[in-house]
N, C-alpha and C positions, 0 to 999 in steps of 0.2 A: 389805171391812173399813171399818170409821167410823172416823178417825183426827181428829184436832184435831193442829194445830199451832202453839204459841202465840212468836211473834214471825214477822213478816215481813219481813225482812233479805235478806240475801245469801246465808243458808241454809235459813232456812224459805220462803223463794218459793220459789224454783227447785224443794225440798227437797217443798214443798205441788203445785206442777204439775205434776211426776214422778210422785207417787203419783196424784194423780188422773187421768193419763194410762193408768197400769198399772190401771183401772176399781173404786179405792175411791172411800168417800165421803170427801174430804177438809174441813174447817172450818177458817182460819187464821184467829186469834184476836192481834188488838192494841193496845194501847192508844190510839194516837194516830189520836183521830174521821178525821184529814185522812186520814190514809192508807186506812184503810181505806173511805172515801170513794171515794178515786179507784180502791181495786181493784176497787170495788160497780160504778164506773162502765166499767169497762173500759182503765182508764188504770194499765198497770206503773207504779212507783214506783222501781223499777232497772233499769239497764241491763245486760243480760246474752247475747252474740248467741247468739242463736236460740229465747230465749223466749218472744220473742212471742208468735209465732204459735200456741206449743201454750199460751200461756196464754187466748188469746180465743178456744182450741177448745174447752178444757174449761171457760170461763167460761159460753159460750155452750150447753155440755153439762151443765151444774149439777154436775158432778162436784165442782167448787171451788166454798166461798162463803167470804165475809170477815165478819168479826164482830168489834167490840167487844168483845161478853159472853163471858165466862170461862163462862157456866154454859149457855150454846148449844154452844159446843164439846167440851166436856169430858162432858156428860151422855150416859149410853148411848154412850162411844165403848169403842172396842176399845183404843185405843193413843195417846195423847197424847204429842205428840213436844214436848221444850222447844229451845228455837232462839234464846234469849233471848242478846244482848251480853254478853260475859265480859271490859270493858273492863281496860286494867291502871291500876294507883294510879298516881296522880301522881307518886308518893315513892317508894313500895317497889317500884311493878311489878309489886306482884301482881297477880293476876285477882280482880277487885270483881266480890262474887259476888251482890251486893246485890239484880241482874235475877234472876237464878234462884233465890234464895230469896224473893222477893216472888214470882214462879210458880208455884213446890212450896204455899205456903200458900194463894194462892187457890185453885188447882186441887183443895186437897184436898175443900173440901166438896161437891164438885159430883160427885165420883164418885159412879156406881153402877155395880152387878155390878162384875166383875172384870176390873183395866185393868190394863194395861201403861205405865209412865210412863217415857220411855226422854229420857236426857241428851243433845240431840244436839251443842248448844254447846260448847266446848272447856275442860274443868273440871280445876281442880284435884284430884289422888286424895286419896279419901274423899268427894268430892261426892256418889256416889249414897247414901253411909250417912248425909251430913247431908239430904239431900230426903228418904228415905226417914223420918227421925225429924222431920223437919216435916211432913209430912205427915199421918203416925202420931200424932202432940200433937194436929192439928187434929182429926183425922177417925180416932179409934181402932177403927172397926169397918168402915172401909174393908177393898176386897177386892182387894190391889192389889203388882205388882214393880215396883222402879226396876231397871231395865237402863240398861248406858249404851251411845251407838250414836253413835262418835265420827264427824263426817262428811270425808270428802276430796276434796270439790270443790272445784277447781281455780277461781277466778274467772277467767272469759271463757271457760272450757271446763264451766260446771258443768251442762249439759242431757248434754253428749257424758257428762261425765262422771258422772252419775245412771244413765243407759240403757247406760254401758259399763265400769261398774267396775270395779278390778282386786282389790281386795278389800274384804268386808264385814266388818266385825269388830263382834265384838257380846259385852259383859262382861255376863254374866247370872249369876245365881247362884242359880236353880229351873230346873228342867224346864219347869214351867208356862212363865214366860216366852220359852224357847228355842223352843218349839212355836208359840209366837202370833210372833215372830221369824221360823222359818224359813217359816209361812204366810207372813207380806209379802213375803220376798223369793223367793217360789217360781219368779215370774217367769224370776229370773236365776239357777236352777238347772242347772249344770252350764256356765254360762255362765262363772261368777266362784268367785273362793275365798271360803267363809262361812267365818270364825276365829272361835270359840265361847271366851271365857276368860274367867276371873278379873273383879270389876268395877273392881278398881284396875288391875290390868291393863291393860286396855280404856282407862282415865282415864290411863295413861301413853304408851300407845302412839300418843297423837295427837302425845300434847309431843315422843317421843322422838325421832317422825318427823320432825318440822318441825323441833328443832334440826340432827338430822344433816345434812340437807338446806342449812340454814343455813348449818353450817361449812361445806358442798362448795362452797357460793358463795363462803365467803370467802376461801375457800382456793383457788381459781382467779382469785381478782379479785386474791390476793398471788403468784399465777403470774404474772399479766397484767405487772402493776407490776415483776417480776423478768427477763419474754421484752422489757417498753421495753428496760430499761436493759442486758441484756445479750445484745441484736441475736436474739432470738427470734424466733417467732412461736405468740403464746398459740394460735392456733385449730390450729398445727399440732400445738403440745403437749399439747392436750387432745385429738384427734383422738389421737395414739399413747395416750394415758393409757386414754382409754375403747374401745379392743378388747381390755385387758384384762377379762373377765369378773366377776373381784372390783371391778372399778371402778365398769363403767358408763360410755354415754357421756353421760347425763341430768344435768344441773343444773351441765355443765363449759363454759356461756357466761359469758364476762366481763361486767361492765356497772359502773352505778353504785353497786351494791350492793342489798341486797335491802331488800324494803318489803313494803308491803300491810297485811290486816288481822290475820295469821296469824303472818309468819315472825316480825315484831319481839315483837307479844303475846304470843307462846308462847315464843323464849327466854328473853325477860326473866324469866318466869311459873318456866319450868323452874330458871333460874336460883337465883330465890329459893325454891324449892321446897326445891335443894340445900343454899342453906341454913339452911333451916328445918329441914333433916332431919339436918344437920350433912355434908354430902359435898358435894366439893370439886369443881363441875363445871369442871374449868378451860377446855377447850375450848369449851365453851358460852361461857363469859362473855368468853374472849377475841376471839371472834368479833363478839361483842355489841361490844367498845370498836371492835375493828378496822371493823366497820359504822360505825359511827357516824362515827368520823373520817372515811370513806373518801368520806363524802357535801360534807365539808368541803373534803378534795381533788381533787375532780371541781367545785364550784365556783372555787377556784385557778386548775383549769386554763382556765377560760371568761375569769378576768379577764384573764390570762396571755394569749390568744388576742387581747383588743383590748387591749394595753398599760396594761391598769389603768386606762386610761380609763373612769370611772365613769360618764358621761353617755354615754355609747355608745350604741345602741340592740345590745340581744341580742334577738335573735330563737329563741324555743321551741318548740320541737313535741315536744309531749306533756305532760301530766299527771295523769293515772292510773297508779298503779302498775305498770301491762300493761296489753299490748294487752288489747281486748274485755270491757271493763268501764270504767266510769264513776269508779271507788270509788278516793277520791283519798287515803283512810288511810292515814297512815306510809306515802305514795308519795316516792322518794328524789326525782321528779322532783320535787317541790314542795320538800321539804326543803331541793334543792338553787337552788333558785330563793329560797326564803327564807334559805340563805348570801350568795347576790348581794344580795341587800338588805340583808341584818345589815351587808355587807361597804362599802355606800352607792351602790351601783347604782341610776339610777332611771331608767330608759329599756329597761322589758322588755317584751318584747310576746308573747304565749301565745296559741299554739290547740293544741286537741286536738280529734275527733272525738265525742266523748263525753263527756268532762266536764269542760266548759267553767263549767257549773253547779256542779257541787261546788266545782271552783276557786276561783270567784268565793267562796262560805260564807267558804272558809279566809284568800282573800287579797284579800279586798274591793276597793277603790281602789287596790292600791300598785301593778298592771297592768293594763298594756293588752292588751283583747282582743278579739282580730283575729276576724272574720267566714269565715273560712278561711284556708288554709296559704300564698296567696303573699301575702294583706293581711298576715300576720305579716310577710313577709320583708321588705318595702318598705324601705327605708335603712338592713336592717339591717348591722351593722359585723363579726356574727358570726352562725351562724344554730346549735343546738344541739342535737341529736336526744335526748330524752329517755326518751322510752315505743315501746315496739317497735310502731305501728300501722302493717298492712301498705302502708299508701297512702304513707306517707313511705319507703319503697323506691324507690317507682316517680316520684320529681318530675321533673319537666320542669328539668335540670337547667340549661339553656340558660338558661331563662326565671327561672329561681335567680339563675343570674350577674345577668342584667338587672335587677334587681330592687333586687339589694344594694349598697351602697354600696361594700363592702370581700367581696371573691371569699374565704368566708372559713368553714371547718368544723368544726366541734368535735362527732367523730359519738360520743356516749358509749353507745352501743346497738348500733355495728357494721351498722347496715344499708348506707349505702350500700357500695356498687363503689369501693374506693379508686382501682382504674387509673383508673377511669371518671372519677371525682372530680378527678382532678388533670391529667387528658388536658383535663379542660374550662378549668383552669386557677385551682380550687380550693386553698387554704391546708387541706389536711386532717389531722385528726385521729381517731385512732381508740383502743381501749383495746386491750392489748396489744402494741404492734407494727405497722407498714405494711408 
């Protein structure tokens, strides 16, 4: 199958190297020369672990190519996927849909025969009936279905999760379309559940996802805050919570609250959705203010840890939203590193394994950053686990102590061994409970 794919992000890469691994022609189509410069050249442009490799297999196999032109990709393909940023408004929060209706329109003139134009970006409902009459305006003798084909990869897990999905869902509304659908994903027949529905459907069930999700985070991070103060222990309350079957034991880790490019985008998105539709999501929204603050009071407790002392040196580790990804978007880690600074902290020091880069974009000068994990620690007065990477598990705790000024932990991610931490002679902190 010829497929085009127009944006290369954090869904359309990984989204383009998966198909051309399962032996289509894939074409990723983007605007910006750089990028696809460096993809021409053999150079990802994200970080994502384990793409590599299959991307400079199938670079090196022609299966992928990268393109500027809208009308290289789109012409004679079967299936042009859109993958474009659904950023949310400064003010409202909605999803600015400004990328994918600049997509729908160029794309329209460049079809021929009969394509499949599926929404893979995460759209507001009625998104495929507004592409589908943009496109229609451009190009009225086009031969052509919008489907929408919401995606659920997981950032840091999105190759596992391409090659091992738990379900496909796919809002079509022709046969025609369903049929060129279930060809692509034949591969993963009998492997995965295909959900065939509705196309508003389809456009709600990405939001409905990612809010649920949402609240189970906040609502274990208001467990967590409940097992401190009255001698609990969150991991053992969530550990009884999730052998119930109705539960679940998935999405019942504490931490500093959720982030990324997903969970905040989309309730805020669903949010305003409700009400623009007039219905009253209250749990949504209130998970929405309870996030927000909760980034405010996990900063507290850091200054709380060196006495308020604003010239301190805080030592950080992590700043990507999660492990195994780079993508530093509405990550709490940064959020909460820019509360210490609102707050007049100026003695922070940051490394992360991966995105060190993106860091730097968001927060120029105002830190210092360390060449690896124990150049961060050097004098520091506190050290702060922010992003779950597996390597900050495993530090030489010993050499921690030596290092820092003040024996001193504020673990907001639960990785380390609290015995261990405080056998060494550690000031630890963790969320939920010791």
């Amino acid at each position: 199958m010829k497929i085009g794919i127009i944006g290369t992000g954090y869904v359309g890469l990984p989204t383009g190297v998966g198909l051309a691994e399962l032996g289509n022609e894939v074409i990723c189509i983007d605007r910006e020369p750089s990028k696809i410069e460096a993809l021409q050249s053999g150079k990802l442009t994200i970080y994502e672990d384990g793409l590599e490799d299959l991307f400079k297999k199938n670079v090196a196999s022609g299966n992928i190519r990268f393109t500027t032109s809208m009308k290289e990709g789109v012409e004679n393909a079967d299936l042009v996927i859109i993958a474009v940023g659904t950023p949310p408004h400064p003010v409202t929060k909605e999803a600015d849909m400004k990328y994918i209706h600049a997509a729908a329109t160029e794309l329209a003139e460049h079809l021929q025969g009969y394509t499949v134009i599926a929404t893979k970006s995460t759209v507001p409902v009625g998104t495929g009936d507004d592409v589908e009459g943009l496109i229609r305006k451009k190009n009225p003798t086009a031969d052509f279905d919008v489907v929408s084909l919401p995606e659920f990869l997981r950032e840091g897990f999105a190759v596992h999760d391409f090659f091992s999905p738990d379900r496909v869902v796919v809002g079509a509304n022709s046969e025609r379309a369903k049929n060129v659908l279930k060809e692509l994903y034949k591969p993963f027949e009998g492997k995965t559940k295909m959900l065939f529905v509705k196309r508003r459907s389809s456009e709600t069930i990405k939001y409905a996802s990612n809010a649920f999700l949402a609240i189970k985070i906040h609502y274990i991070n208001e467990m967590a805050d409940f097992c401190e103060k009255a001698g609990a222990d969150v991991y053992e309350v969530a550990q009884g919570m999730g052998l119930d079957s109705r539960i679940g034991n998935k999405f019942l880790n504490p931490g500093p609250g959720y982030g990324g490019s997903c969970f905040p985008k989309d309730t805020n998105a669903m949010a305003y959705m409700g009400r623009t539709n007039g219905v009253n999501l209250s749990l949504i929204e209130t998970a929405i203010a309870g996030n927000d603050k909760r980034k405010e009071s996990m900063a507290a407790r850091v200054l709380n840890a060196i006495d308020n002392n604003l010239h301190a040196r805080i030592a950080v580790l992590g700043l990507a939203f999660k492990g195994g990804t780079d993508d530093c978007r509405e990550s709490p880690a940064m959020q909460i590193v820019g509360a210490l600074l609102n707050s007049g902290a100026d003695n922070i020091c940051v490394y992360d394994p991966k995105a060190m880069e993106n860091a730097r974009k968001l927060a120029g000068d105002k830190l210092v950053y360390a060449d690896d994990v124990y150049e961060a620690l050097k004098d520091a007065e506190v050290l702060v686990i922010l992003t779950e990477w597996e390597d900050f598990r495993h530090l030489d705790l010993n050499k921690v102590k030596s290092l820092m000024k003040k024996a001193n932990v504020v673990d907001l991610r639960n990785m380390l061994n609290p015995a261990e931490v405080m056998k060494i002679g550690f000031a630890y902190q963790r969320i939920g409970g010791c």
